[in-house]
C-alpha positions as CSV (number, residue, x, y, z in Angstrom):
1,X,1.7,-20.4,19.7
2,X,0.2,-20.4,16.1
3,X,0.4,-17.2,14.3
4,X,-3.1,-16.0,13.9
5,X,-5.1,-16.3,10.8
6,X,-6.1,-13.4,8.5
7,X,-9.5,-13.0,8.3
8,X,-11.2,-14.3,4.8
9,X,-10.3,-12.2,2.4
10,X,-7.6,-10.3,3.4
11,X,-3.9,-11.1,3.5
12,X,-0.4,-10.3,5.2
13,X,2.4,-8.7,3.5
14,X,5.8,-9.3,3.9
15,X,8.1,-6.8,5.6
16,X,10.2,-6.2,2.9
17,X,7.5,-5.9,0.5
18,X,5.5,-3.1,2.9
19,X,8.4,-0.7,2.9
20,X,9.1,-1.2,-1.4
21,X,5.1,0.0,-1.3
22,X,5.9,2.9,1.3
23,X,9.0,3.7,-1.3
24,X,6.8,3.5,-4.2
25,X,3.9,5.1,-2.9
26,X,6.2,7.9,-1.0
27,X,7.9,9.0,-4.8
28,X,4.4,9.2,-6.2
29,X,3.1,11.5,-3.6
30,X,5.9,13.5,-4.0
31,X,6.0,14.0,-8.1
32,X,2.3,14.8,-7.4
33,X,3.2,17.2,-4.7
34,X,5.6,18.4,-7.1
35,X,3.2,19.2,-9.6
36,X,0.6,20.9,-7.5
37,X,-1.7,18.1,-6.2
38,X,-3.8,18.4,-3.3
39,X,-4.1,15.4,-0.8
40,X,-7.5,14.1,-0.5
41,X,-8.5,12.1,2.0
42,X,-12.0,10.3,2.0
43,X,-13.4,8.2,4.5
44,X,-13.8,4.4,3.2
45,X,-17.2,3.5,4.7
46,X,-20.2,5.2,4.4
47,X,-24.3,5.3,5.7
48,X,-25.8,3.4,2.6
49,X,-28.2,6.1,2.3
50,X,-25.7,8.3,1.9
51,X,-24.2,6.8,-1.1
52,X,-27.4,5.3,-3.0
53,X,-28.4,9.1,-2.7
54,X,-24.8,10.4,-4.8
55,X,-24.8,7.4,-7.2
56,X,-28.2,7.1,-8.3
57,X,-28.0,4.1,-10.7
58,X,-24.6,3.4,-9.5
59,X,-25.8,2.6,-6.4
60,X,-25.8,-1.2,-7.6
61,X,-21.8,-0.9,-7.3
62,X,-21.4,-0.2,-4.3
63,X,-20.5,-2.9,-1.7
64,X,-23.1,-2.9,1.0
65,X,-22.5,-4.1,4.9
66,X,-23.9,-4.0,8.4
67,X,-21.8,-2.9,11.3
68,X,-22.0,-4.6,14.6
69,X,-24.3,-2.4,15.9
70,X,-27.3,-2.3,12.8
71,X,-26.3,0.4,11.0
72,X,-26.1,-0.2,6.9
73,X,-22.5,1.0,5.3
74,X,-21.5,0.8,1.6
75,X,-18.2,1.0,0.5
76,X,-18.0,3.1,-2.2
77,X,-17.2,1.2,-5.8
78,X,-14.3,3.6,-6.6
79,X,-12.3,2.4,-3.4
């Protein structure tokens, strides 16, 4: 049975190199923690009217799509 292709654009990573990026990522979260930072958590996708609306002229960099169903998303520029 083949193994199934990523879709364009994305990749796999290796299993060894998914738990050094859990290491990594765990030690910064806690020197942050450490130091007082709050976790944020934002959503990734957005309604496009939503973000044209809070970037004004940075609207052009954001990345625009259609879901399945019609409705226009952006991903925001900074993610």
């Amino acid at each position: 049975r083949p193994l199934p292709v990523p879709v364009q654009g994305t990749r796999d990573h290796h299993p060894a190199h998914v738990v050094l990026r859990d290491r990594l990522l765990a030690t910064a979260i806690a020197c942050f923690k450490r130091h007082g930072a709050a976790p944020l958590d934002t959503p990734v996708l957005e309604l496009r009217e939503t973000l044209v609306g809070q970037y004004g002229e940075g609207a052009k960099l954001i990345y625009e799509l259609q879901d399945q169903g019609g409705e226009l998303l952006a991903l925001r520029y900074d993610l």
